[in-house]
MOPAC internal coordinates of N, CA, C and O (Angstrom, degrees):
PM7 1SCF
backbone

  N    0.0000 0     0.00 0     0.00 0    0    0    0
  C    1.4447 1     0.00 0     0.00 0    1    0    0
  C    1.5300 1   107.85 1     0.00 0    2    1    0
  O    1.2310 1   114.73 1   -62.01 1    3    2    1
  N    1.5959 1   127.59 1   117.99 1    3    2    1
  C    0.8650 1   134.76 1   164.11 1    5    3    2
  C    1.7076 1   116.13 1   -62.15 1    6    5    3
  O    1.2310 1   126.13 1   -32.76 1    7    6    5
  N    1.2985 1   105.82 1   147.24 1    7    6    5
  C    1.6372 1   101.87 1   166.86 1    9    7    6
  C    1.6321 1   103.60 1  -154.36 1   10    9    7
  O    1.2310 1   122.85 1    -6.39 1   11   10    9
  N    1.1987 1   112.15 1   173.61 1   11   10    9
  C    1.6352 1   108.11 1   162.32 1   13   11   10
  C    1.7376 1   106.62 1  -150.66 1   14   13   11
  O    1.2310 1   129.91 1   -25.23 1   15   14   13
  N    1.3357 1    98.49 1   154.77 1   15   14   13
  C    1.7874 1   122.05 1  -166.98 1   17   15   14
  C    1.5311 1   112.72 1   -89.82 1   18   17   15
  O    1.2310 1   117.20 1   -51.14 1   19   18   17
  N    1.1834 1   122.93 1   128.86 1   19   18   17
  C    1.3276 1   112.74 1   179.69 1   21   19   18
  C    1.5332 1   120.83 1   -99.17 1   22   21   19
  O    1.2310 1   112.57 1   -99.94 1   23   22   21
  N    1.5045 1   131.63 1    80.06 1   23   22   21
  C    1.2179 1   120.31 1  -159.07 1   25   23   22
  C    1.4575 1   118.38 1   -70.20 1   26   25   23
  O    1.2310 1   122.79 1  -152.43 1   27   26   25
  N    1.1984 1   112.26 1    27.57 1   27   26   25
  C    1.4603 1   106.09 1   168.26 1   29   27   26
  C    1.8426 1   125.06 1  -114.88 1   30   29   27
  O    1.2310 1   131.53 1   144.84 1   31   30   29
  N    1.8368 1    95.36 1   -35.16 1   31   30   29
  C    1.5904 1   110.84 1   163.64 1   33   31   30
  C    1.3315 1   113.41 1  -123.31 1   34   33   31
  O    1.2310 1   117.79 1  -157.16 1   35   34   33
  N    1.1702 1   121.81 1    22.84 1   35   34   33
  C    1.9217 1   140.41 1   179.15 1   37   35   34
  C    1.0958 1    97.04 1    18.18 1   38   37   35
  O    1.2310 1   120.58 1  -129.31 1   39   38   37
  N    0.9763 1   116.50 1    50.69 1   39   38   37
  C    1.8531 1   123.33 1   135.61 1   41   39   38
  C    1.7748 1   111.12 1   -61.30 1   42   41   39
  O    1.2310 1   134.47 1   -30.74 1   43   42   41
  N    1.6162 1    89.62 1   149.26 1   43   42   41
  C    1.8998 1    86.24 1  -177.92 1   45   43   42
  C    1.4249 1    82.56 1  -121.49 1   46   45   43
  O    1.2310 1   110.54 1   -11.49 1   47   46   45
  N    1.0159 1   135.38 1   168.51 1   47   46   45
  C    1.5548 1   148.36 1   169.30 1   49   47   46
  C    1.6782 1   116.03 1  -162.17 1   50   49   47
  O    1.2310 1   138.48 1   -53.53 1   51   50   49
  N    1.0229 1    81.78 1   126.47 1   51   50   49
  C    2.0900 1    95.58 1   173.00 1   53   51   50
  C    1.5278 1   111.86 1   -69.24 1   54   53   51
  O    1.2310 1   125.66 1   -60.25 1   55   54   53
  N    1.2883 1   106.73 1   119.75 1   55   54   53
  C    1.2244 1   117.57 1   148.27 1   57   55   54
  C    1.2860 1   125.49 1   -55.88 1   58   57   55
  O    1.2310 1   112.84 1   -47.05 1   59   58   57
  N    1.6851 1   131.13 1   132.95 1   59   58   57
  C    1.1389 1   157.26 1  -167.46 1   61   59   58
  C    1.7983 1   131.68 1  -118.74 1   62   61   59
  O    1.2310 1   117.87 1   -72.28 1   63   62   61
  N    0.6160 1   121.67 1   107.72 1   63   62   61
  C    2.0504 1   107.15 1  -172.22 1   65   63   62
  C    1.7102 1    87.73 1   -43.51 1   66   65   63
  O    1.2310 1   134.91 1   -25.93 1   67   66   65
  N    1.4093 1    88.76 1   154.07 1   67   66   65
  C    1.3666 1   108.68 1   176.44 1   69   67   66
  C    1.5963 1   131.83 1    31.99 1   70   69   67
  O    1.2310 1   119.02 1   179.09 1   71   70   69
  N    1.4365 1   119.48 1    -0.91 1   71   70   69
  C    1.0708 1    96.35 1   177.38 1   73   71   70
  C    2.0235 1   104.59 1  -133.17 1   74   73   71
  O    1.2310 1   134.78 1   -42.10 1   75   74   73
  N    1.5304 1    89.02 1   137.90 1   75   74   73
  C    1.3430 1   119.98 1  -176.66 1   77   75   74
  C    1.5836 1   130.97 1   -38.74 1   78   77   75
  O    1.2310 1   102.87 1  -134.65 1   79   78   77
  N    1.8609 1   149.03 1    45.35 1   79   78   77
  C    1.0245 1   158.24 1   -88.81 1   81   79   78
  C    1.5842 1    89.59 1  -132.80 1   82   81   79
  O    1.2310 1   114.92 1   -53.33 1   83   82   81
  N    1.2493 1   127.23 1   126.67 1   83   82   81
  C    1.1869 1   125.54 1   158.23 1   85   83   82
  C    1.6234 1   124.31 1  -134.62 1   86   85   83
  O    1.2310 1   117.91 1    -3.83 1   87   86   85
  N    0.9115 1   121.59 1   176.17 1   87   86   85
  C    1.4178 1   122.53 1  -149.79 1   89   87   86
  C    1.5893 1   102.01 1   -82.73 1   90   89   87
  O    1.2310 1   113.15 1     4.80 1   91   90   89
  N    1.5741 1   130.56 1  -175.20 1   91   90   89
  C    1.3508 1   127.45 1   148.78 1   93   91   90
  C    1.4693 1   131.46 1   -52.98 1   94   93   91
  O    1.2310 1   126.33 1   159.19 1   95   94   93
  N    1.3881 1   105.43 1   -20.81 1   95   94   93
  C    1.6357 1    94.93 1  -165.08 1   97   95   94
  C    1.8810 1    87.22 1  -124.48 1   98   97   95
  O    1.2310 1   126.39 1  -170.69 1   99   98   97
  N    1.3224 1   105.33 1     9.31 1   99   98   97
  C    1.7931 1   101.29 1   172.06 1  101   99   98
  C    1.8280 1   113.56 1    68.80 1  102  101   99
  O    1.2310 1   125.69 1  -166.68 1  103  102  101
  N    1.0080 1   106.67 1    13.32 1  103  102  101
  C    1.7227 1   113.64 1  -174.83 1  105  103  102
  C    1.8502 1    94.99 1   -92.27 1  106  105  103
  O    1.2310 1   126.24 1   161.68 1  107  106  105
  N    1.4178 1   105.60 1   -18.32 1  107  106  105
  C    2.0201 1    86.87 1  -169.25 1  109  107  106
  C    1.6912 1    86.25 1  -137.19 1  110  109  107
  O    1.2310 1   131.63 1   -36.62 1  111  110  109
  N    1.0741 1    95.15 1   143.38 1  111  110  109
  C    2.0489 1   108.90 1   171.38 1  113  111  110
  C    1.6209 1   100.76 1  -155.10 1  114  113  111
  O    1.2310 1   132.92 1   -23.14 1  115  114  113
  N    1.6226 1    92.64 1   156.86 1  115  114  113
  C    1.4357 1   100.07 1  -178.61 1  117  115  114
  C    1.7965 1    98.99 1   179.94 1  118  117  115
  O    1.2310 1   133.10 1   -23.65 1  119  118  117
  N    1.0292 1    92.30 1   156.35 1  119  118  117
  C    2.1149 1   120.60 1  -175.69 1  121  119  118
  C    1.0285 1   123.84 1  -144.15 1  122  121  119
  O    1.2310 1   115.81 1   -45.19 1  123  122  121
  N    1.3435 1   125.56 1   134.81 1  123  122  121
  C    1.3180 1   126.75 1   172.21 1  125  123  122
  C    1.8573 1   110.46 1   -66.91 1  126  125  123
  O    1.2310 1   121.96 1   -17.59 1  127  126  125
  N    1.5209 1   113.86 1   162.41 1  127  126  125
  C    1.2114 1   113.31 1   161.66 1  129  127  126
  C    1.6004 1   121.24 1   -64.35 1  130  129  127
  O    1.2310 1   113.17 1     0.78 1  131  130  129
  N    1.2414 1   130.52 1  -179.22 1  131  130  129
  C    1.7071 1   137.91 1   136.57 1  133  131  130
  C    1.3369 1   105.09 1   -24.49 1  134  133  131
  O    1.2310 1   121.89 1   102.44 1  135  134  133
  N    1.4044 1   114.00 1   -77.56 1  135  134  133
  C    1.6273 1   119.89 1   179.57 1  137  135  134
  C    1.3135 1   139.42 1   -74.03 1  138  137  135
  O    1.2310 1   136.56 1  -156.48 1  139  138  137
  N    1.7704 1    85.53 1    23.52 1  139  138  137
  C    1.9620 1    88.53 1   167.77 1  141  139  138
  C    1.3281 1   132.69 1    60.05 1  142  141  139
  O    1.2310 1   127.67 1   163.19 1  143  142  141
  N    1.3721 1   102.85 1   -16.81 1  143  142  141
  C    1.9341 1   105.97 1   175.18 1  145  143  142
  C    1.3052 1   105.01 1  -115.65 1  146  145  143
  O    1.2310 1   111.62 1   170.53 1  147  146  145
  N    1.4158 1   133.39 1    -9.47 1  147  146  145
  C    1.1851 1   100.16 1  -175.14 1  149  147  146
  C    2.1182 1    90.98 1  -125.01 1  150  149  147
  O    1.2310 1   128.41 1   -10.72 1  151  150  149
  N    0.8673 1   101.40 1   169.28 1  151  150  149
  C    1.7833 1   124.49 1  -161.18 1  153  151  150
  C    1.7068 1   122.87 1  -127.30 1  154  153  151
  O    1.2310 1   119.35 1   -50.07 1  155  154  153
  N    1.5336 1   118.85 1   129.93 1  155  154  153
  C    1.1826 1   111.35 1   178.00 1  157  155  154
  C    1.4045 1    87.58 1  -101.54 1  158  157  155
  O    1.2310 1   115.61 1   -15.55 1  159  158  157
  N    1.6568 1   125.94 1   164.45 1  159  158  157
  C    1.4035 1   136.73 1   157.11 1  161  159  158
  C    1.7898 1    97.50 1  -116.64 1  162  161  159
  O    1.2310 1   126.30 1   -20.40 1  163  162  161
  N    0.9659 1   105.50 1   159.60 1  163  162  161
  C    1.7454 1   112.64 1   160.25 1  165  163  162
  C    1.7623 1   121.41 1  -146.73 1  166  165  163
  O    1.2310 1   127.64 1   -44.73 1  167  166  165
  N    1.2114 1   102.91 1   135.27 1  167  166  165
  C    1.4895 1   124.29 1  -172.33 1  169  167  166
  C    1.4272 1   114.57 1    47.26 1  170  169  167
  O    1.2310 1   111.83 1    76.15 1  171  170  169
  N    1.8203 1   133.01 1  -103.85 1  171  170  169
  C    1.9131 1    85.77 1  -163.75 1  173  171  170
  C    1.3903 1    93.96 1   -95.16 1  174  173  171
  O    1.2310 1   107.85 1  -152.00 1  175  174  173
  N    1.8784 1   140.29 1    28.00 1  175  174  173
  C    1.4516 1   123.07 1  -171.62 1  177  175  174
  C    1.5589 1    99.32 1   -51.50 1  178  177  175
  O    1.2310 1   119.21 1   -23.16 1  179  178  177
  N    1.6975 1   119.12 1   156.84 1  179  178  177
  C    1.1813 1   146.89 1   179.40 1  181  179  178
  C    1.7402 1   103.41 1  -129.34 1  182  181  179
  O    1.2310 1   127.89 1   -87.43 1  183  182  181
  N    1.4473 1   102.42 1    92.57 1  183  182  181
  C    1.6064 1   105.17 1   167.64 1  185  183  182
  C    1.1990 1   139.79 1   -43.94 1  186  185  183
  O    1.2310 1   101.52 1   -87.69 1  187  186  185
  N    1.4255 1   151.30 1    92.31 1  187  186  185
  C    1.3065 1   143.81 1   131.71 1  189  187  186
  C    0.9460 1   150.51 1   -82.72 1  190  189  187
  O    1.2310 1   116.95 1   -24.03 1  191  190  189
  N    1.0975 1   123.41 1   155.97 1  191  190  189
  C    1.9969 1   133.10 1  -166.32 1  193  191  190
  C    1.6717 1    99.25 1  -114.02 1  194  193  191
  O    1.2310 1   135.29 1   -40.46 1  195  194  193
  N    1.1794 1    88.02 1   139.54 1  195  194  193
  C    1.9462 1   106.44 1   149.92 1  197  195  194
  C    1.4995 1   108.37 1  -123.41 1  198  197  195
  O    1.2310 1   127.16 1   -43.98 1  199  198  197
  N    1.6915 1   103.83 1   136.02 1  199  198  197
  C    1.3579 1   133.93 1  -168.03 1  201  199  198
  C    1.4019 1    84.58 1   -78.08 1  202  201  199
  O    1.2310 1   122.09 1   -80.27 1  203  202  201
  N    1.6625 1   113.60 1    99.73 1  203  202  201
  C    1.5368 1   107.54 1   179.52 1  205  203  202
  C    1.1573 1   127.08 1   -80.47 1  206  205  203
  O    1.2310 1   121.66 1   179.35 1  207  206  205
  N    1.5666 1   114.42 1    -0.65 1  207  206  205
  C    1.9849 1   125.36 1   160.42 1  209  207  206
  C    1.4525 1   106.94 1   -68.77 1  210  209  207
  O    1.2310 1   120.51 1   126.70 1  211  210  209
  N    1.2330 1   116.63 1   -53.30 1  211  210  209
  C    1.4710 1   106.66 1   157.39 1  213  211  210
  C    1.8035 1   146.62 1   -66.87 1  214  213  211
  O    1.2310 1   128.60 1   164.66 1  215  214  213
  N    1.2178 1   101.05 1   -15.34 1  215  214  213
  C    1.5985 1    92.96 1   163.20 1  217  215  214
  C    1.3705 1   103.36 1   -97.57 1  218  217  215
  O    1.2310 1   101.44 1  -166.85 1  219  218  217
  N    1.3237 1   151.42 1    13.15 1  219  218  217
  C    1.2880 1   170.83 1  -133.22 1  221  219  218
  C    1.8158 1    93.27 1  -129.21 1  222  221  219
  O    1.2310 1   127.61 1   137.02 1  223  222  221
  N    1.2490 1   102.97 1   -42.98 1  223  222  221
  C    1.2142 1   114.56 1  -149.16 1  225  223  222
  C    1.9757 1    99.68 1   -91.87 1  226  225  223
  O    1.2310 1   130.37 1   130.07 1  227  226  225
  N    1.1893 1    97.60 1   -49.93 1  227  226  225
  C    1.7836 1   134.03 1   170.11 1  229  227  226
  C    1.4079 1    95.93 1   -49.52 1  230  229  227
  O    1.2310 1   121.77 1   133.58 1  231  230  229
  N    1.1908 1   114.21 1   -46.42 1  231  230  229
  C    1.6061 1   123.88 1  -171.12 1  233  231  230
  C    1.6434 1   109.64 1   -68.75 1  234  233  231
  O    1.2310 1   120.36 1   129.95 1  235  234  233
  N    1.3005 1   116.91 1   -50.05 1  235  234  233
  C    1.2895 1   136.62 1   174.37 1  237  235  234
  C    1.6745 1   117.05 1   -56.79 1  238  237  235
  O    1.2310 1   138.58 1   135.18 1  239  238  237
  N    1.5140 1    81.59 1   -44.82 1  239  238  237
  C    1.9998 1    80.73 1   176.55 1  241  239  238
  C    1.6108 1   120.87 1  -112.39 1  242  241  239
  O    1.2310 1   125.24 1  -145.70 1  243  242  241
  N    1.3346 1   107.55 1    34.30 1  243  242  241
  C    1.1424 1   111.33 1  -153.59 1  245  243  242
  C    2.0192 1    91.38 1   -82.20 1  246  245  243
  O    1.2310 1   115.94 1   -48.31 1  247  246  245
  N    1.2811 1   125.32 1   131.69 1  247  246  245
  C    1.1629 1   148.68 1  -157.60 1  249  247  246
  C    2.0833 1   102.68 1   -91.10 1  250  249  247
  O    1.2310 1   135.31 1   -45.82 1  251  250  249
  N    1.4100 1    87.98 1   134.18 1  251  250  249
  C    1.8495 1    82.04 1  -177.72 1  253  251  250
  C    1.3680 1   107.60 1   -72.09 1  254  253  251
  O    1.2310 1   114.32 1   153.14 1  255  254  253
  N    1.4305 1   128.36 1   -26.86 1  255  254  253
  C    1.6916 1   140.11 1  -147.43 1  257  255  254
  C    1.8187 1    93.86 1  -129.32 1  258  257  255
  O    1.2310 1   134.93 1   -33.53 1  259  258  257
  N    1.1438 1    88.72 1   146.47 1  259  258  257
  C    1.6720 1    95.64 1   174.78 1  261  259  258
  C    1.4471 1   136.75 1    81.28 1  262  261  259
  O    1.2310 1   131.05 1    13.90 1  263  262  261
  N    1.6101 1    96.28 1  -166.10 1  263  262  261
  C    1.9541 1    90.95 1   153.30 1  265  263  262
  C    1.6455 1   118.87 1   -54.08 1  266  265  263
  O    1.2310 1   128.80 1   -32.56 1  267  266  265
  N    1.8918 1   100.64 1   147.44 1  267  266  265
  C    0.9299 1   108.79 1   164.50 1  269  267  266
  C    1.7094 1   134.52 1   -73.87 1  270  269  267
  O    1.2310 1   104.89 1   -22.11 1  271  270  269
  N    1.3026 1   145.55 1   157.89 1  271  270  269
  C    1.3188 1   114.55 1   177.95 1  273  271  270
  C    1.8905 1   105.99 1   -87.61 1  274  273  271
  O    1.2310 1   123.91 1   -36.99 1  275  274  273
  N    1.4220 1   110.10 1   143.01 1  275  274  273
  C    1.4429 1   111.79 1   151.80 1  277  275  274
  C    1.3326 1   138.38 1   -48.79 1  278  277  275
  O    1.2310 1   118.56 1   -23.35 1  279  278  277
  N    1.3455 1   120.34 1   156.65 1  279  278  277
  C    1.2133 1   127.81 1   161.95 1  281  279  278
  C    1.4109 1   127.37 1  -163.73 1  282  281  279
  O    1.2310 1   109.17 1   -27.90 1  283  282  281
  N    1.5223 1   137.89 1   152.10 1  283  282  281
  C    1.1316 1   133.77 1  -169.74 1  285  283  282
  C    1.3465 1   120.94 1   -50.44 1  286  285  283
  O    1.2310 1   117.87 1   -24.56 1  287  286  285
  N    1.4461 1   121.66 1   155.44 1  287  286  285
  C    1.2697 1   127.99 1  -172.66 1  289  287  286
  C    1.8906 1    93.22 1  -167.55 1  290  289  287
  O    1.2310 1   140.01 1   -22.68 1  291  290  289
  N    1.3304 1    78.79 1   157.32 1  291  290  289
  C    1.7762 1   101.09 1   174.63 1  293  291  290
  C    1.2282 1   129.83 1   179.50 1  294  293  291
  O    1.2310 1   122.43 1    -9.62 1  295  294  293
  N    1.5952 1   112.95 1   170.38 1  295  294  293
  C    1.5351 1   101.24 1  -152.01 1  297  295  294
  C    2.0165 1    76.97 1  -104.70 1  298  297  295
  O    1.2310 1   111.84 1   -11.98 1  299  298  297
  N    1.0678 1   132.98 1   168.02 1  299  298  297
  C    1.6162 1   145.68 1   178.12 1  301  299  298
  C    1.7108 1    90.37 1  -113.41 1  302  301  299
  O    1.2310 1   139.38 1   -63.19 1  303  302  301
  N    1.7969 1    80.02 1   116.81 1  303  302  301
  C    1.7567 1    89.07 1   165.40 1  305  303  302
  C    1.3125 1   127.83 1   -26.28 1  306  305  303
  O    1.2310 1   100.39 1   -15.72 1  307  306  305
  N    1.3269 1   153.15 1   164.28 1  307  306  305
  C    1.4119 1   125.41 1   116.11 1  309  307  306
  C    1.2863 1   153.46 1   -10.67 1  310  309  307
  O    1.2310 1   136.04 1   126.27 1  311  310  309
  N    1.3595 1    86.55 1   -53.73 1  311  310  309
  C    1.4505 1    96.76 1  -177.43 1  313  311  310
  C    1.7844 1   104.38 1  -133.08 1  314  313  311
  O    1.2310 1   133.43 1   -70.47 1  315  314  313
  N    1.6544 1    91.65 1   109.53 1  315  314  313
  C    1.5353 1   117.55 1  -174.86 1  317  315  314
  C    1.4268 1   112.05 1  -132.30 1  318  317  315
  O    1.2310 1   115.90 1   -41.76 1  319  318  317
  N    1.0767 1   125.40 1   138.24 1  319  318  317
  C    0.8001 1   137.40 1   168.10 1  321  319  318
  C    1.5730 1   129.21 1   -55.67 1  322  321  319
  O    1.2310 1   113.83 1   172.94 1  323  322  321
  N    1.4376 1   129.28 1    -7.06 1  323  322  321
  C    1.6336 1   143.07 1   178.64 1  325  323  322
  C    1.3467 1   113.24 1  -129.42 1  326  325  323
  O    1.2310 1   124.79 1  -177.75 1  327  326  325
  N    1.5482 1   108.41 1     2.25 1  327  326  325
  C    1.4603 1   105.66 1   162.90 1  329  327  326
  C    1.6419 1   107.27 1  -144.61 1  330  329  327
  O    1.2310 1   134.00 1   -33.09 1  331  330  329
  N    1.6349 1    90.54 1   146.91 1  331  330  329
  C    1.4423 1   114.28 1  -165.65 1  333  331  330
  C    1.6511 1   119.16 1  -110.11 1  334  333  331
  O    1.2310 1   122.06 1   -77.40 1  335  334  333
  N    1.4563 1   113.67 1   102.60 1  335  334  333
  C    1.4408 1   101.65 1  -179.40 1  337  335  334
  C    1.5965 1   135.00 1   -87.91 1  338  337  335
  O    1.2310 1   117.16 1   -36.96 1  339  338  337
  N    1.1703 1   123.00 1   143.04 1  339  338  337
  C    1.6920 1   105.66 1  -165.10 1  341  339  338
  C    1.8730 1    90.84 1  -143.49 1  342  341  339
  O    1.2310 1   129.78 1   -51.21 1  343  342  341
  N    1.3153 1    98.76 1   128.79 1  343  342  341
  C    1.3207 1    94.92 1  -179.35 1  345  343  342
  C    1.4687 1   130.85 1   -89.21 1  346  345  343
  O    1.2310 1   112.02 1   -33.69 1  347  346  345
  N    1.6259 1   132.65 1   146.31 1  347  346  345
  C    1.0618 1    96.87 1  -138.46 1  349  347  346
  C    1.2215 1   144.70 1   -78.33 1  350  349  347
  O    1.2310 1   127.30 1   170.11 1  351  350  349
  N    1.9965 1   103.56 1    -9.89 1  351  350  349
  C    1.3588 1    95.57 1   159.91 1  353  351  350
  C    1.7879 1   134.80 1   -68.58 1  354  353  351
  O    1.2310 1   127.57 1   179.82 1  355  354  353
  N    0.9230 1   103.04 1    -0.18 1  355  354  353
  C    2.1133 1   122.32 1   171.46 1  357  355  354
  C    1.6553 1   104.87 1   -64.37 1  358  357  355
  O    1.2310 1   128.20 1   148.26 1  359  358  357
  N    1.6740 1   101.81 1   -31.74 1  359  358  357
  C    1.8093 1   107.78 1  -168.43 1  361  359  358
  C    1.6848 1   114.33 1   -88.93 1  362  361  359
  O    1.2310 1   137.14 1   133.91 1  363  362  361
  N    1.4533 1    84.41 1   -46.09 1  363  362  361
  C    1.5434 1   116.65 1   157.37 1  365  363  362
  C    1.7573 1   115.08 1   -12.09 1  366  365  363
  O    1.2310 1   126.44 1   104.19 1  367  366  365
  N    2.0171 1   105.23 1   -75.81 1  367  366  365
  C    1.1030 1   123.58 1   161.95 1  369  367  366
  C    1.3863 1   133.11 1   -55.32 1  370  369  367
  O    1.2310 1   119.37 1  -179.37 1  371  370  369
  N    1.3736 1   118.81 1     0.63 1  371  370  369
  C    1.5594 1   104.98 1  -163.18 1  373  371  370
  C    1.4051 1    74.42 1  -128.41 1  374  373  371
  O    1.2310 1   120.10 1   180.00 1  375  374  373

């Protein structure tokens, strides 16, 4: 599961095929492609993934009382190969 971070109103928001997602305060946006693996971000979004075998898993054992269970998370390099950054006046124009 793609997502991206908004470091200005830390909003997290899911990426979606095709459709255009931006934050509360409009400083970070981003979409998945057609093919689901690869990702645009726009202006300051900060990419992350959840290891979806593991919240899959979190999901399964998730406990009525107490701690919650864990699961993977991470921030996506910069520079990746399935996500595309465009800043936001670049998005602005198109």
């Amino acid at each position: 599961m793609k997502l991206f971070f908004c470091p200005n109103c830390q909003d997290v928001i899911k990426m979606i095929p095709e459709a255009h997602r931006t934050c509360f305060c409009g400083a970070s946006g981003g979409y998945c492609e057609k093919d689901g693996l690869k990702a645009v971000t726009i202006g300051k979004a900060v990419s992350l993934g959840f290891d979806n075998w593991s919240l899959k898993i979190a999901l399964d054992l998730r406990p009525r009382i107490g701690r919650g269970k864990e699961f993977k998370a991470f921030v996506i390099p910069e520079q990746c190969f399935t996500i595309t950054h465009k800043p936001a006046n670049e998005e602005e124009q198109t």
